[in-house]
Short mmCIF file of the C-alpha atoms (twelve columns), coordinates in Angstrom:
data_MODEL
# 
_entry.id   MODEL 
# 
loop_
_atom_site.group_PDB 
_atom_site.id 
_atom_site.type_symbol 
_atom_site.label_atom_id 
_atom_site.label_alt_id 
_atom_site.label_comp_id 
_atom_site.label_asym_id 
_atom_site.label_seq_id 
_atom_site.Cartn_x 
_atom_site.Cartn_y 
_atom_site.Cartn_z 
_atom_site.pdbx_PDB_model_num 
ATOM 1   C CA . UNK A 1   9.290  18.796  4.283   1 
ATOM 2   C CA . UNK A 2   9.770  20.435  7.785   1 
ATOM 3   C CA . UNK A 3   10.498 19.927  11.233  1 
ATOM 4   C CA . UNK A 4   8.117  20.965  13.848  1 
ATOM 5   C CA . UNK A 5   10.528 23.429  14.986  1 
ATOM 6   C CA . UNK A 6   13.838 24.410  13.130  1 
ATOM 7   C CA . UNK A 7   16.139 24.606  16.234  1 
ATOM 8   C CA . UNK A 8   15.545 20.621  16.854  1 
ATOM 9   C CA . UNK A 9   17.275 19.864  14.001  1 
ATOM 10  C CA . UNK A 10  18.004 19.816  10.030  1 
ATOM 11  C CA . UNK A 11  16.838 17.913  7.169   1 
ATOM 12  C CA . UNK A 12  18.191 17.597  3.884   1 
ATOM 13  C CA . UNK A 13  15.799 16.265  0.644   1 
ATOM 14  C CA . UNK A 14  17.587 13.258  -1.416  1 
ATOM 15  C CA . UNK A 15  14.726 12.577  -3.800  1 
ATOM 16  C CA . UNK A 16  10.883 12.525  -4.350  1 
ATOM 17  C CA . UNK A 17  8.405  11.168  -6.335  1 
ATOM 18  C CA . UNK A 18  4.689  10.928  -5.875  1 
ATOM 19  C CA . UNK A 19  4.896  7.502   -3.864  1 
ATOM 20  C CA . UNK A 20  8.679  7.783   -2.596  1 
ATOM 21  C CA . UNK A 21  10.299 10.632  -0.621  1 
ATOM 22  C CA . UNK A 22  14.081 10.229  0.811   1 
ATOM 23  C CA . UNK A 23  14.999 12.356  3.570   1 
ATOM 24  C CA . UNK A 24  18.107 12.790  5.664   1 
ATOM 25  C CA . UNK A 25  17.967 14.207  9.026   1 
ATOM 26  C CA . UNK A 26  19.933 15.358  12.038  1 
ATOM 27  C CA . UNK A 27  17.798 15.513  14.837  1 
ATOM 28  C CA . UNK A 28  19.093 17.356  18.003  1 
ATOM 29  C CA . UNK A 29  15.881 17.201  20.649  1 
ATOM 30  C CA . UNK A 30  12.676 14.757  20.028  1 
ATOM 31  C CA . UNK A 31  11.112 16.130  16.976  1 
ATOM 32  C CA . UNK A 32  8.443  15.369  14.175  1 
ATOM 33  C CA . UNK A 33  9.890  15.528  10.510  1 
ATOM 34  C CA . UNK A 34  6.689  15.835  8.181   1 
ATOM 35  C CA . UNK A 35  6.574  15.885  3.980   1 
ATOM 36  C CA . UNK A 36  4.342  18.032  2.676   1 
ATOM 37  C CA . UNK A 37  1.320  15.736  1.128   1 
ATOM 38  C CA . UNK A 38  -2.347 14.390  2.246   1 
ATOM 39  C CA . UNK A 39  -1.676 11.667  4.984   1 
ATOM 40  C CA . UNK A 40  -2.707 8.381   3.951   1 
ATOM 41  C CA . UNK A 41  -3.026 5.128   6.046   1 
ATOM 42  C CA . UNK A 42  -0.662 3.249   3.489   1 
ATOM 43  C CA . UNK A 43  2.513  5.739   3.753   1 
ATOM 44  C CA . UNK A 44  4.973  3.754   5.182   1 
ATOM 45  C CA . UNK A 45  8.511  5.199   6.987   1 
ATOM 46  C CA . UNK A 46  11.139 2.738   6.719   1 
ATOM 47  C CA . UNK A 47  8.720  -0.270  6.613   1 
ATOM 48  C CA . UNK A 48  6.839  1.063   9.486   1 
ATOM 49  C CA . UNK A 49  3.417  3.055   9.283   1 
ATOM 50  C CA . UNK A 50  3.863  6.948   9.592   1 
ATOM 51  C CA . UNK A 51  1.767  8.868   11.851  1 
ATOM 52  C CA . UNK A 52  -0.310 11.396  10.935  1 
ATOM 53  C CA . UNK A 53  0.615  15.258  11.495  1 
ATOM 54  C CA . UNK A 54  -1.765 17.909  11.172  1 
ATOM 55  C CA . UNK A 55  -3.061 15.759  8.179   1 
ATOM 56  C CA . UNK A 56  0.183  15.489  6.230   1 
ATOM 57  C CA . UNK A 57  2.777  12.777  6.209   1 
ATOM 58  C CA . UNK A 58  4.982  12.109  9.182   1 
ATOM 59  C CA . UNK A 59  7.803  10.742  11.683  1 
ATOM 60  C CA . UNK A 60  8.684  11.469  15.507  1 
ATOM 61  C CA . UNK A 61  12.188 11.372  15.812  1 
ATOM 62  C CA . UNK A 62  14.570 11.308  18.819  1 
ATOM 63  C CA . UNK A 63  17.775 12.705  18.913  1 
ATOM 64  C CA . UNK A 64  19.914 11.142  15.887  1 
ATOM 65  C CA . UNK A 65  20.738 10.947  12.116  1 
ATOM 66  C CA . UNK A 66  18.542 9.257   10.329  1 
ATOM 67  C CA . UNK A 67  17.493 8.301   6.485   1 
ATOM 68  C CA . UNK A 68  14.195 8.533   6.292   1 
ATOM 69  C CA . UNK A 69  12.281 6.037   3.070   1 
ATOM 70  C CA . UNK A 70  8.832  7.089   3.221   1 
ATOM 71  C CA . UNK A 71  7.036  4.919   0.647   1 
ATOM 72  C CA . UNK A 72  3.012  4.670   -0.572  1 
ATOM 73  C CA . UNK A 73  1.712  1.988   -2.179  1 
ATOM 74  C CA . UNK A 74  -2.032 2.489   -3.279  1 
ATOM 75  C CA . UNK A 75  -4.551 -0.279  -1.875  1 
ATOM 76  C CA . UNK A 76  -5.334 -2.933  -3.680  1 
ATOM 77  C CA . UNK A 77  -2.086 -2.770  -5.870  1 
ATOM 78  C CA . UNK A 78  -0.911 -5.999  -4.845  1 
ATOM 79  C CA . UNK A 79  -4.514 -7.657  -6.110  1 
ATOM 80  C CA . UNK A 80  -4.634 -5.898  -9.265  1 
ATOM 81  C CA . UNK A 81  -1.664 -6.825  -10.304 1 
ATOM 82  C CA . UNK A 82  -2.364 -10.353 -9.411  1 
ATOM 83  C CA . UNK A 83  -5.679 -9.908  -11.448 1 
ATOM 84  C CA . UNK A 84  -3.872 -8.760  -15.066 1 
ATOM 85  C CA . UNK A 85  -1.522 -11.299 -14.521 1 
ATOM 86  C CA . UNK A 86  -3.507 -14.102 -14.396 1 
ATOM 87  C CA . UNK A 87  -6.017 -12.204 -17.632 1 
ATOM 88  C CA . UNK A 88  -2.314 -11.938 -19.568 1 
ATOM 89  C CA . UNK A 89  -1.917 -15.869 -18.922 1 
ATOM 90  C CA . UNK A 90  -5.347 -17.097 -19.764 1 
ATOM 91  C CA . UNK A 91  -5.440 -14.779 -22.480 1 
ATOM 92  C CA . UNK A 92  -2.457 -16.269 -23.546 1 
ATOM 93  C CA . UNK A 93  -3.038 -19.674 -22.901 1 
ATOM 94  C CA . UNK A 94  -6.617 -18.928 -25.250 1 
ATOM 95  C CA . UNK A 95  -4.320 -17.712 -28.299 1 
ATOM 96  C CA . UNK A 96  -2.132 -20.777 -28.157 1 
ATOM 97  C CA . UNK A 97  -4.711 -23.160 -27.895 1 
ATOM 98  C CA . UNK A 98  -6.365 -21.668 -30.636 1 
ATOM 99  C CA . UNK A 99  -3.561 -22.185 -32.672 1 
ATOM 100 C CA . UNK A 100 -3.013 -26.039 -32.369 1 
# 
């Protein structure tokens, strides 16, 4: 994690995982925080959609302090989970029939 240029600011690592990184940051001129993996269309910053930076992970930032969520949730996540829910249920519903 890095800021486009050190004098602009600092930024302090609370905790990462593979799909969550939290960042605190005080930002002295406009800026660009960026974590250190691949950029991918789903990384989000605080609910919003980061930008891409020199294909890595990223933020602009204006003059502030900020906590910085960046989250990544892999596509179709939502529908797959949807999908072995409803298997677990009919496969379910199958052995209790069954049983009657």
């Amino acid at each position: 994690m890095t800021l486009s240029d050190l004098k602009r600011g600092s930024v302090e690592l609370i905790s990462w995982s593979p799909n969550r990184v939290e960042v605190s940051a005080t930002i002295n001129e406009t800026t660009e925080v960026v974590i250190n993996t691949n950029y991918a269309k789903e990384w989000k910053v605080n609910g919003e959609p980061a930008r891409e930076v020199s294909d890595r992970v990223g933020a602009s930032l204006s003059p502030g302090t900020y906590h910085l969520l960046f989250t990544y949730r892999a596509p179709g996540f939502i529908a797959g989970l949807v999908i072995t829910l409803a298997a677990i249920l009919t496969a379910c519903h199958f052995l209790l029939v069954k049983r009657k």
